[in-house]
C-alpha positions as CSV (number, residue, x, y, z in Angstrom):
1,X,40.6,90.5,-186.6
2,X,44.0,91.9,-185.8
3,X,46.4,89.6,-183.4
4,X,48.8,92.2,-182.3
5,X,52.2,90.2,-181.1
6,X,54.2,93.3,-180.9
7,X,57.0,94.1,-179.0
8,X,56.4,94.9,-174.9
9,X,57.2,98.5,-175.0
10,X,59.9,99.8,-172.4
11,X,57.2,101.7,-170.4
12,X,54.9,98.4,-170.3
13,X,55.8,96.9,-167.0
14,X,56.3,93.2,-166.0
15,X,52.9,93.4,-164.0
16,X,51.0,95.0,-167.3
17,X,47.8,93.4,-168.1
18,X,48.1,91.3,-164.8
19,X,43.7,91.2,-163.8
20,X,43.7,94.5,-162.0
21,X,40.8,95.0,-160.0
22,X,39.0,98.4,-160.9
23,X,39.5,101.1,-158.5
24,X,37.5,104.1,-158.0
25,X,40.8,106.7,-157.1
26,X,40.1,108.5,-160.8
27,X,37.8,108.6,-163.9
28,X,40.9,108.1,-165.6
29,X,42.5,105.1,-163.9
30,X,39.1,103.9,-164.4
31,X,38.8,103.9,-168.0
32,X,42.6,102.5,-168.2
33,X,41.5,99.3,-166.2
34,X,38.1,98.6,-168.5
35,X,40.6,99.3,-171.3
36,X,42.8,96.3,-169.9
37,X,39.9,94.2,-169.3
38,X,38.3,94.9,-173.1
39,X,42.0,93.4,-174.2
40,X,41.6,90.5,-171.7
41,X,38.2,89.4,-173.2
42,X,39.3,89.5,-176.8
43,X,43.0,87.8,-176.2
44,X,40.9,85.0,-174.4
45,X,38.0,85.1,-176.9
46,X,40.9,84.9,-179.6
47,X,42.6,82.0,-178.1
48,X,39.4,79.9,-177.6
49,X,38.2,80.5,-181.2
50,X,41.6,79.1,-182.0
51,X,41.8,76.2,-179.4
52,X,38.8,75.2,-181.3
53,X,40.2,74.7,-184.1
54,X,43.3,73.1,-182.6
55,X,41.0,70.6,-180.3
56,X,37.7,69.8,-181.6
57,X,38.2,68.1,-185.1
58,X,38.0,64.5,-185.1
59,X,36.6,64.4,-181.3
60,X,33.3,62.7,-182.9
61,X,35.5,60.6,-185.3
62,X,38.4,59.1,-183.3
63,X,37.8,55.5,-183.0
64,X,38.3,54.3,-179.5
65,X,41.9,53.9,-178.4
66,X,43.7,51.2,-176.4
67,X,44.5,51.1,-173.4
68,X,44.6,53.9,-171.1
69,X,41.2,55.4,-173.1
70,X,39.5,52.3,-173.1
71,X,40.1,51.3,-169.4
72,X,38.9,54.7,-168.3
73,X,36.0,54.9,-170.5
74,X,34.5,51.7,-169.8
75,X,35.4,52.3,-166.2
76,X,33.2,55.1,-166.3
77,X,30.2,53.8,-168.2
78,X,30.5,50.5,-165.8
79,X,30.2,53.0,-162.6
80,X,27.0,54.9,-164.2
81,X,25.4,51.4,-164.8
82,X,25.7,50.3,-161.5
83,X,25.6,53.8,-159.7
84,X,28.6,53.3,-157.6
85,X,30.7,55.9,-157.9
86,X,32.9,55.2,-155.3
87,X,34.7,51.8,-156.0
88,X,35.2,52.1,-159.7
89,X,35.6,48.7,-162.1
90,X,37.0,47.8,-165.2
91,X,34.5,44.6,-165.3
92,X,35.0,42.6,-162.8
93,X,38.7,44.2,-161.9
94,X,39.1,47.2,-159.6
95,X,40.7,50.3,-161.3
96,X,42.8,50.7,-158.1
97,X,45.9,52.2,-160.1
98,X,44.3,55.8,-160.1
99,X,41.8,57.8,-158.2
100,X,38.5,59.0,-158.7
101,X,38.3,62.2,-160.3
102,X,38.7,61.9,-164.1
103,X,35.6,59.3,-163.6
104,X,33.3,61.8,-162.0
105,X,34.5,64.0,-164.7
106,X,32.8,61.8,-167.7
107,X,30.3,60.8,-165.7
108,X,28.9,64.4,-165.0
109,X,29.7,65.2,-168.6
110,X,27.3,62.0,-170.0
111,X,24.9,62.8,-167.4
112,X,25.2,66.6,-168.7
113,X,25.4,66.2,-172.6
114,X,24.6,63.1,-173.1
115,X,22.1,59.7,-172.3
116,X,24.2,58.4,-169.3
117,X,26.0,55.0,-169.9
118,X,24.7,55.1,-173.2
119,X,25.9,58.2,-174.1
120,X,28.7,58.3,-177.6
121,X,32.1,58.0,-176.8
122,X,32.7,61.6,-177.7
123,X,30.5,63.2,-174.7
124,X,33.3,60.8,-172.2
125,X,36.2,62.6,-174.4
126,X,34.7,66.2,-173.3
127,X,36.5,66.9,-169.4
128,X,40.0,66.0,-171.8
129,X,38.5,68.6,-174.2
130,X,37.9,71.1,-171.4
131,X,41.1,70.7,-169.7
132,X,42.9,71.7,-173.0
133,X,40.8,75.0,-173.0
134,X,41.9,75.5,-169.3
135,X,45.0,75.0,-170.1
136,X,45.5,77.5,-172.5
137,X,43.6,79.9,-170.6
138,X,45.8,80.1,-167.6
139,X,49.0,79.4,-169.6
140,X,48.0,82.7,-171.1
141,X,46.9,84.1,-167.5
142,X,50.4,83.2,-165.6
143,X,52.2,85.0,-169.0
144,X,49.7,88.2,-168.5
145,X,50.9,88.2,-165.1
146,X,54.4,88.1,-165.9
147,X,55.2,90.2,-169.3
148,X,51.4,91.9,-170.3
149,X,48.9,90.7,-172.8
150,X,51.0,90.0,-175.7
151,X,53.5,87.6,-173.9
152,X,50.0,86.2,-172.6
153,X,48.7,85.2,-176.2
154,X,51.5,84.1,-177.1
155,X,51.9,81.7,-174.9
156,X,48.2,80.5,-174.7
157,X,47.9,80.2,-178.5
158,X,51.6,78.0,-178.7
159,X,50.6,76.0,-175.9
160,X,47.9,75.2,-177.0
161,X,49.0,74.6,-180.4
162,X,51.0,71.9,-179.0
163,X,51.2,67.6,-180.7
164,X,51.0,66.4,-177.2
165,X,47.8,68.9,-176.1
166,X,45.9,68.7,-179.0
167,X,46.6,64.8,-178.7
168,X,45.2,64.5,-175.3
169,X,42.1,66.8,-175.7
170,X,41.0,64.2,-178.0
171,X,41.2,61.2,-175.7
172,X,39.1,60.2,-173.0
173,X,41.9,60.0,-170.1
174,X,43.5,62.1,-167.4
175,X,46.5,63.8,-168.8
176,X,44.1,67.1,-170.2
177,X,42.5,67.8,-167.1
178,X,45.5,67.2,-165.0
179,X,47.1,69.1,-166.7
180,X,44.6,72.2,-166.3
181,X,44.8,71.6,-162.6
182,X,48.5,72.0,-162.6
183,X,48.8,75.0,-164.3
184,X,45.3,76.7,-162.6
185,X,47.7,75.9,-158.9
186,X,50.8,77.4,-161.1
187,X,48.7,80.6,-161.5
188,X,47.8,81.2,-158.1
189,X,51.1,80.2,-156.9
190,X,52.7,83.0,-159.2
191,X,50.8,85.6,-157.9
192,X,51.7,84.8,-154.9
193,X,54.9,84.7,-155.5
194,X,55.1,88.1,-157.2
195,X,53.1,89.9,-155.0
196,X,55.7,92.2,-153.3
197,X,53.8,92.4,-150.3
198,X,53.5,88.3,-149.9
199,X,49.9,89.0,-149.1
200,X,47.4,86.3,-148.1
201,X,44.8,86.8,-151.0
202,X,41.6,84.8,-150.6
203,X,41.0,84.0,-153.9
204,X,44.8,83.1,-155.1
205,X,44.9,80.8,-152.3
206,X,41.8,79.1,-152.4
207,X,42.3,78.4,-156.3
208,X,45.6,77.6,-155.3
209,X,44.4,74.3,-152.6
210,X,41.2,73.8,-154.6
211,X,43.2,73.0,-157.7
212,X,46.0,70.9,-155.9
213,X,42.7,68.9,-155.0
214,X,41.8,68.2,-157.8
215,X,44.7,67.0,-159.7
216,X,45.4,64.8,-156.4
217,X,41.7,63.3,-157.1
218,X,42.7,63.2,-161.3
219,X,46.4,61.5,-160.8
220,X,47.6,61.2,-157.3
221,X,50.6,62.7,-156.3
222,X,51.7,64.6,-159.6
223,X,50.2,68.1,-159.0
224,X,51.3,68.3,-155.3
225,X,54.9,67.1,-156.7
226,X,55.3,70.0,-159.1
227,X,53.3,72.2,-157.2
228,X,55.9,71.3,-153.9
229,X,59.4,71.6,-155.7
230,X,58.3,74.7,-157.2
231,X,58.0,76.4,-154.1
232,X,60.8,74.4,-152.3
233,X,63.1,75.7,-154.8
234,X,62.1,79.1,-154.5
235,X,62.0,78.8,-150.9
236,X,65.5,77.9,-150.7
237,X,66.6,80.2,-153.5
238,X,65.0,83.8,-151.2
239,X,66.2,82.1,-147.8
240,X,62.6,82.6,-146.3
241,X,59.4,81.6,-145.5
242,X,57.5,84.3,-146.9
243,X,55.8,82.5,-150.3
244,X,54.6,79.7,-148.2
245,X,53.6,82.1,-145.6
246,X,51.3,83.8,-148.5
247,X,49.7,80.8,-149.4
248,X,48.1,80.4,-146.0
249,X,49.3,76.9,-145.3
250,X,47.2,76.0,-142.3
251,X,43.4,76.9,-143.5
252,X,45.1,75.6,-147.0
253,X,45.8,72.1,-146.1
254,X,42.3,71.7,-144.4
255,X,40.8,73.0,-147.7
256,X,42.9,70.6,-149.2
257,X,42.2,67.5,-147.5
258,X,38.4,68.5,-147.6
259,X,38.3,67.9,-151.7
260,X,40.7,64.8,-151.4
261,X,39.8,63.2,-147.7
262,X,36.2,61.6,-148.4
263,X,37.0,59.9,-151.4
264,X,40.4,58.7,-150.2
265,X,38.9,57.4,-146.7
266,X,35.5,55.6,-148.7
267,X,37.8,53.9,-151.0
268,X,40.2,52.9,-148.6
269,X,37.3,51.3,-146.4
270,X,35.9,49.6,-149.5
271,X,39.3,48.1,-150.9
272,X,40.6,47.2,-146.9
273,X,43.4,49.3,-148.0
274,X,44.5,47.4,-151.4
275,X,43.8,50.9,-153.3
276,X,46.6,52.4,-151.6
277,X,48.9,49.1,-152.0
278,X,48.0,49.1,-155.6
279,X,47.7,52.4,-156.4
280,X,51.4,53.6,-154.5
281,X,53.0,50.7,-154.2
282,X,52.3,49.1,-157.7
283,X,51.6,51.4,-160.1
284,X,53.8,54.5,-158.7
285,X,56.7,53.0,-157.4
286,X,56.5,50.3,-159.8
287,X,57.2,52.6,-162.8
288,X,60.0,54.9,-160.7
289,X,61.6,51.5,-160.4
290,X,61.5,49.4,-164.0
291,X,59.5,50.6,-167.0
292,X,56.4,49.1,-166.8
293,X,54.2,48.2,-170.0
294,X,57.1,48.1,-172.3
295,X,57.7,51.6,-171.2
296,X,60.6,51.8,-170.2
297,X,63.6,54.3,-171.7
298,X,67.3,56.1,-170.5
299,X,67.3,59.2,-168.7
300,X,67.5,62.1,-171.7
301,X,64.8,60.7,-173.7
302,X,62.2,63.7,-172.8
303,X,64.4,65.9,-174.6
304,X,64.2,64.5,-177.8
305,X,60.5,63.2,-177.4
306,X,59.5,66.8,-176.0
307,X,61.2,68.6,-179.9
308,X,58.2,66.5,-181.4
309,X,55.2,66.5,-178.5
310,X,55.8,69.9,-178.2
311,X,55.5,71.0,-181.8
312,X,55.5,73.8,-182.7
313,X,56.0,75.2,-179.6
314,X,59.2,73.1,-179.0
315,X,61.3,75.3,-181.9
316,X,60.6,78.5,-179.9
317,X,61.1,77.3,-176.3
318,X,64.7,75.6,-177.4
319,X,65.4,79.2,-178.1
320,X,64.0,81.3,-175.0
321,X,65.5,78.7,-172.8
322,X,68.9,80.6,-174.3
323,X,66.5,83.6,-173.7
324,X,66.1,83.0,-170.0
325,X,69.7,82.0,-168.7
326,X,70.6,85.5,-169.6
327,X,67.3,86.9,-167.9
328,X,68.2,84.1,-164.8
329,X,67.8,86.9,-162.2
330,X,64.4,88.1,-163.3
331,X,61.7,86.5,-160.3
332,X,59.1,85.6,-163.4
333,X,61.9,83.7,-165.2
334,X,63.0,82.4,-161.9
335,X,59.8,80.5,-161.4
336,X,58.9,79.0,-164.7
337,X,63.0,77.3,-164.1
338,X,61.8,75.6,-160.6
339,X,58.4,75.0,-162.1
340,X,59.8,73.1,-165.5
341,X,63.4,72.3,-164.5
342,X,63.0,69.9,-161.4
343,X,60.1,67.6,-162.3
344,X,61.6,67.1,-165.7
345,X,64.3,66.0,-163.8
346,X,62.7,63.7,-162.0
347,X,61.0,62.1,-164.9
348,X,63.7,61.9,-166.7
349,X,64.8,59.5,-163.9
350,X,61.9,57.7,-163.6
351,X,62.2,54.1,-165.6
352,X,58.9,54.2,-167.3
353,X,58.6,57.2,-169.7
354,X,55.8,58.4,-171.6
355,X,55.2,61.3,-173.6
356,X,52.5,62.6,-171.4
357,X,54.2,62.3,-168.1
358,X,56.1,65.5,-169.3
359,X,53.0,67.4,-170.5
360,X,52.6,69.6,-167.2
361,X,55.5,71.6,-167.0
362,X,54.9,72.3,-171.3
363,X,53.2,75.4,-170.3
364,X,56.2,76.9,-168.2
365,X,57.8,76.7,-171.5
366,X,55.3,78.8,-173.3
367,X,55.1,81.7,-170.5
368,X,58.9,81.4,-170.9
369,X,58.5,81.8,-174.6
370,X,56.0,84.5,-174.6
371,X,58.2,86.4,-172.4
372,X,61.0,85.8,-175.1
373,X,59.2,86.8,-178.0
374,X,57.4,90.5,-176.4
375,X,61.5,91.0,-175.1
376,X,63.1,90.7,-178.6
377,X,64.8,87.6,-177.0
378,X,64.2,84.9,-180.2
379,X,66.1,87.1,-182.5
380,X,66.5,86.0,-186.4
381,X,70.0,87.7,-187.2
382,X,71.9,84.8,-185.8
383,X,72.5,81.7,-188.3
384,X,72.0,79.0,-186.1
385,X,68.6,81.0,-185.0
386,X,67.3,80.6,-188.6
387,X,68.6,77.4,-188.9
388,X,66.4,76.4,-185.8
389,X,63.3,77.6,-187.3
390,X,63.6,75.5,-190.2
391,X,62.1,72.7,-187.2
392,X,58.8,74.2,-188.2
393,X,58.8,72.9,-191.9
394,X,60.8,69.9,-191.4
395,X,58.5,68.4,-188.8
396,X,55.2,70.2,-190.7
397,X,56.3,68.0,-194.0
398,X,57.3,64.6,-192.2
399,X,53.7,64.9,-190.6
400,X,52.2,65.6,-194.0
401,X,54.3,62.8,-195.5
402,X,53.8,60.3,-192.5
403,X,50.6,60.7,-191.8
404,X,49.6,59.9,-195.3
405,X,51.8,57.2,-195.9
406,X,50.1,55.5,-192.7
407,X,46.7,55.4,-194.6
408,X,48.2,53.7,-197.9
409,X,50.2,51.1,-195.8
410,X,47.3,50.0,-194.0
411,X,44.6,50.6,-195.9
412,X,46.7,50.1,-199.3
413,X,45.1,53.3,-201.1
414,X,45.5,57.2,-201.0
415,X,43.3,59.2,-199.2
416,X,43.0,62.3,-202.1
417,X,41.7,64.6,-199.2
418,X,44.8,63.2,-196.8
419,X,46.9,64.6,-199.8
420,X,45.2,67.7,-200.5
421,X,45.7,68.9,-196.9
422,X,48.9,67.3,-196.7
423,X,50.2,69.5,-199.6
424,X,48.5,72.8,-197.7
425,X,50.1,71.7,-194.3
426,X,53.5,71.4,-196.0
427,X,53.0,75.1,-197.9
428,X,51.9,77.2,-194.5
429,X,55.2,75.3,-192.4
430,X,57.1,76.2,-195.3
431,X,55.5,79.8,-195.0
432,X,56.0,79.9,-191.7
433,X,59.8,79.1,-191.4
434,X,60.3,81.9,-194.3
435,X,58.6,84.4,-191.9
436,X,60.6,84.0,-188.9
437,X,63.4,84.2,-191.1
438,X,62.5,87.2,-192.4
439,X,61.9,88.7,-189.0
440,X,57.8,88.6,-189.4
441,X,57.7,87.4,-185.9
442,X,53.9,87.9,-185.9
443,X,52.9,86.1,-189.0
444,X,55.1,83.4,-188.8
445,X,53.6,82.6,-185.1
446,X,50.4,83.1,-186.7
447,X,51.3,80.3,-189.8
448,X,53.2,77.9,-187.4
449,X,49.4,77.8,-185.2
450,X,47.6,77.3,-188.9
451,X,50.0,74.7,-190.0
452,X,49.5,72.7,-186.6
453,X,45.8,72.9,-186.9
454,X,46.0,71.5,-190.6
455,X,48.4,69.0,-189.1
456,X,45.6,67.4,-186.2
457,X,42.3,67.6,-188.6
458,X,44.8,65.7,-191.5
459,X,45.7,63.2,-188.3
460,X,42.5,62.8,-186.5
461,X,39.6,63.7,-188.5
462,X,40.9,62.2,-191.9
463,X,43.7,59.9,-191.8
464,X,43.0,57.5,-188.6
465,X,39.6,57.6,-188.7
466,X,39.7,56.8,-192.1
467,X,41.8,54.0,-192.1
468,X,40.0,51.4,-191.3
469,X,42.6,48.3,-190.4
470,X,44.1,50.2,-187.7
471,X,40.9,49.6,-185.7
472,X,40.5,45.9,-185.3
473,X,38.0,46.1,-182.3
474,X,35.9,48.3,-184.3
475,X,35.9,45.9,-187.3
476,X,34.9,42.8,-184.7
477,X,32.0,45.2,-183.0
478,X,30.7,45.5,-186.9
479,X,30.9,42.1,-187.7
480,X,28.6,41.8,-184.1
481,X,26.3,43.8,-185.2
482,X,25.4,42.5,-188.6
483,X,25.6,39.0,-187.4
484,X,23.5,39.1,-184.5
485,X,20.2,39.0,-184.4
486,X,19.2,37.5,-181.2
487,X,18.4,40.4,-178.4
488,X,20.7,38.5,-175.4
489,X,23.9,36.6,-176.9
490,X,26.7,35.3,-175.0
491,X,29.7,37.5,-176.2
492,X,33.1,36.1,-176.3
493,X,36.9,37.1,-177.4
494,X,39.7,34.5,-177.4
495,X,43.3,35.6,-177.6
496,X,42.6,39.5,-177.7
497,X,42.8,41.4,-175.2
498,X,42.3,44.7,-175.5
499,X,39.9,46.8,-173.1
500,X,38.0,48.7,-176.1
501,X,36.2,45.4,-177.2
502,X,34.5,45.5,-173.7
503,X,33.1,49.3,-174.5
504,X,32.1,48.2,-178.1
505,X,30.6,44.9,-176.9
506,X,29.5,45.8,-173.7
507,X,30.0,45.5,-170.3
508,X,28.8,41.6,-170.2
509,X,31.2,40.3,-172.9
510,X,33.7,37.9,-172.1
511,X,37.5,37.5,-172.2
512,X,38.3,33.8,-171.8
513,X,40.8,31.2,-172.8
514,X,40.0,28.7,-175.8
515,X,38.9,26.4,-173.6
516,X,36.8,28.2,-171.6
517,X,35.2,30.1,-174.3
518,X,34.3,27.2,-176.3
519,X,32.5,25.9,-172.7
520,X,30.5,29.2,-173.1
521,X,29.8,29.1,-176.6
522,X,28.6,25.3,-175.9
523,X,26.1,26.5,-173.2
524,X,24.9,29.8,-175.2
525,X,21.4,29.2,-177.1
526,X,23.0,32.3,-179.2
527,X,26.9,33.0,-179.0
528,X,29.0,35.6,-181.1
529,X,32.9,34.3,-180.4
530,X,36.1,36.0,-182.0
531,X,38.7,34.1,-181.5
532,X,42.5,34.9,-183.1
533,X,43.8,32.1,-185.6
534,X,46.0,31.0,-183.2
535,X,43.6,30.3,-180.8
536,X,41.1,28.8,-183.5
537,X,42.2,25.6,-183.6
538,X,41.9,24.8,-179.7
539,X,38.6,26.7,-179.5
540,X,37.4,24.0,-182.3
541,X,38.9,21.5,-180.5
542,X,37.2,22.1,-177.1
543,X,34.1,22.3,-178.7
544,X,34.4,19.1,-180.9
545,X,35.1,17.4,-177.2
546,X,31.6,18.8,-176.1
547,X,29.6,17.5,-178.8
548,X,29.6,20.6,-180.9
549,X,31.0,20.8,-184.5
550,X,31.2,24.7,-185.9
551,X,33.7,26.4,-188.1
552,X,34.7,30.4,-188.4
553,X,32.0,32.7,-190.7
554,X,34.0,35.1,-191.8
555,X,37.7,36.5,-190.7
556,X,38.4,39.9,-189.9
557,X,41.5,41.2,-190.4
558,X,43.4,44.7,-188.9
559,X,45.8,46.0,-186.5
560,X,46.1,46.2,-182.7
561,X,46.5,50.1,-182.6
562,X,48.9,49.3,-179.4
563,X,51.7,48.2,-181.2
564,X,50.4,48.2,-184.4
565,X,50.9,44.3,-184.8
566,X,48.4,42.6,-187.5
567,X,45.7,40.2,-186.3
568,X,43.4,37.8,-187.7
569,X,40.3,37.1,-186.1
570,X,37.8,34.1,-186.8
571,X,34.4,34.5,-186.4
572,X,31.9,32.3,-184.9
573,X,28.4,32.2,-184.6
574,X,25.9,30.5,-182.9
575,X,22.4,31.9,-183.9
């Protein structure tokens, strides 16, 4: 199969390959538009083939991660267990700090593909794994839109070729699917906004609300945010009214506030309002102010993080940004600047900082650099061009280098496969950089796509499943299993914390202090406790005072993922 990444030519206009509807005014114009629509179906067929391959290996193989993936998967098995799908719980604790919808989301999709609350992790990692498809998908619609099919699969296939995408697609949280709903309410906002005519379009605007729904029911305030200063910005840059005109405000907002209203009011009824304190008070204005979690970084920070979450797409876009200051009057160019340029702003100057946070306005930067690319605009005859592109070996080698020295510092050994496709990962970058160089535009795109894919199955499907001490919960959940043999034993963790023992252990597992937990283990007829070697000596202690004399098993040693810190763990047992 061919991928054509040729040049626009100067007859192909900005609004080429933008979804016409068919028309009936000529056999001719007829034929043209099922031509177009034959091109559609294969650039999208081409770019989910390759999402695929960017996405889907090591779905099934990830371990659990801590905490954001933990807290929302558990969240969601706890509200299929009891049925409530309305106040959602991590245990006993409300999950007040976000809304609803990415809960819904794995709900439906256990309910769907799997058994319900007993359903595999993977089937709760599927809406993430859908909302990187949709992601790519519009990304590539908006570029269609704005510079024909070829800018289009260009920047579907870099976007989502991206670290931070492929990253997220794999993990059972919000960031994927928000970020689908961002970019589906980008897409109907540019054709509104390049309509001529300022039109009200049904469809554009109900996708448009609909979407800004969503992503208010997936992460609060973030879609409407981006969604807003877009269109404030190019408001105030035309000196009129006529985009928000087009987007039917009135009807919109009442579409709107139907997908977002009943939720919102049923939770705020159910909490007395403490969602809302929590949820905008705490956790939103808590992180503008102080960086929350550890989190916390100067302004400038995206800018270096976004060169390696944004890999490979990241060595392009540096280079079309240069693109699009000389194109700065063009509207399409115009847009993706007050879609990217403002909220990156504003996260920039936000205390906490994470490398997701900036994920959303990622695709801007691929329309911009599909635009680039078709327009000649990341040309190879100046030097510090080529040496930019050399970005796509370097980082392709430290991954293959990193990633397998990981394994044989925690695990001590060397994964042969990690090294085999290490040593291809580092060839194809290598290949690729020497492409662009050499003005191959098309295979060099084509090789930087390959050597990212090489670079997530090496990372997710080989080297962290594989290695083995970076998952301490999961090495606690096996010790469980082989040690207990009752059907109904009291469950307990002293001195670690993290939320993926609960969803490894189940719901009724308990999190308590030395003391506490030795009170438990005490009243248990059959009690599995792991308690950290700190802790150990107080949790003898307690029970010694109670009449009970036990020591640790076995001890299981690994790493705490989140922060990578080493951990011992006794094991008791109380058949």
């Amino acid at each position: 199969m061919k991928i054509d990444f040729g040049v626009k030519s100067s007859g192909e206009a900005g609004d080429a390959g933008a979804f016409p509807m068919p028309s009936s005014s000529s056999p001719a114009r007829a034929e043209e538009i099922a031509v177009e629509w034959r091109r559609h179906v294969l650039n999208l067929i081409i770019i989910g083939l390759v999402s695929l391959f960017l996405f889907a290996p090591g779905i099934n193989l990830m371990p659990l991660t801590d905490r954001d993936e933990a807290l929302y998967v558990q969240a969601s098995r706890q509200m299929l267990e009891t049925g409530d799908w309305v106040d959602i719980r991590f245990q006993q604790e409300p999950r007040y700090k976000k809304p609803v919808g990415i809960y819904w989301l794995q709900g439906l999709s256990t309910q769907i593909f799997g058994e319900g609350a007993a359903s595999p992790l993977w089937i709760y990692r599927l809406p993430s794994l859908l909302g990187a498809f949709l992601t790519a998908f519009f990304t590539y619609a908006i570029a269609t839109r704005m510079g024909g099919p070829k800018a289009g699969l260009i920047a579907g296939l870099l976007a989502a070729s991206t670290v931070e995408l492929s990253f997220e697609a794999r993990i059972g949280k919000t960031d994927a699917m928000l970020c689908a709903t961002i970019v589906a309410s980008q897409f109907g906002l540019a054709y509104a906004y390049l309509d001529p005519q300022r039109r009200q379009v049904l469809w554009r605007n109900g996708l448009f609300w609909i979407a800004l729904g969503l992503g208010t029911l997936i992460k609060g305030p973030v879609a409407p945010m981006i969604a807003g200063l877009t269109i404030l910005g190019l408001t105030a840059a035309e000196r009129n009214l006529s985009l928000i005109r087009a987007l039917s405000p009135v009807r919109g907002l009442l579409v709107y506030l139907l997908v977002v209203l009943p939720w919102l009011a049923a939770i705020g009824w159910i909490s007395k309002g403490a969602f809302f304190a929590q949820s905008i008070g705490h956790d939103m204005l808590g992180k503008v102010a102080t960086g929350q979690e550890g989190h916390g970084a100067p302004p400038g920070t995206y800018l270096l993080v976004g060169l390696g979450t944004f890999w490979p797409l990241s060595i392009f876009a540096s280079l079309a940004i240069l693109w699009g200051w000389t194109q700065r009057t063009r509207p399409e160019v115009r847009f993706l600047f007050f879609w990217a340029v403002p909220a990156w702003l504003i996260f920039e100057l936000i205390a906490t900082k994470l490398p997701n946070y900036i994920l959303p306005m990622m695709p801007a930067l691929a329309v911009l650099t599909g635009l680039a690319l078709t327009d000649k605009g990341l040309r190879t005859e100046s030097r510090w061009f080529r040496f930019t592109y050399v970005g796509i070996a370097a980082l392709g080698l430290l991954l293959a280098i990193a990633l397998n020295a990981v394994f044989y510092v925690s695990e001590h050994r060397i994964s042969w496969l990690g090294i085999a496709l290490g040593c291809a990962l580092a060839l194809v970058a290598v290949a690729a950089w020497r492409l662009m160089v050499a003005s191959r535009m098309r295979e060099g795109i084509a090789a930087s796509i390959a050597s990212a894919g090489l670079a997530y199955i090496l990372a997710f499907a080989i080297i962290l499943p594989g290695a083995e001490r970076l998952w301490l919960t999961d090495r606690i959940a096996d010790a469980a299993k082989k040690m207990v043999t009752c059907p109904a034993p009291t469950i307990l963790s002293v001195g670690y914390e993290e939320p993926s023992l609960v969803f490894r252990l189940g719901t009724g597992m308990q999190r308590l202090a030395a003391d506490d937990a030795a009170a438990a283990f005490h009243r248990a007829s059959c009690a599995f406790a792991a308690v950290t070697v700190d802790n150990s000596a107080n949790f003898q202690k307690s029970l010694l005072a109670l009449g009970e004399v036990t020591s640790p098993l076995q001890i299981v040693e690994g790493r705490n993922l989140n922060g990578l810190n080493p951990r011992q763990m006794q094991i008791f047992l109380k058949p």
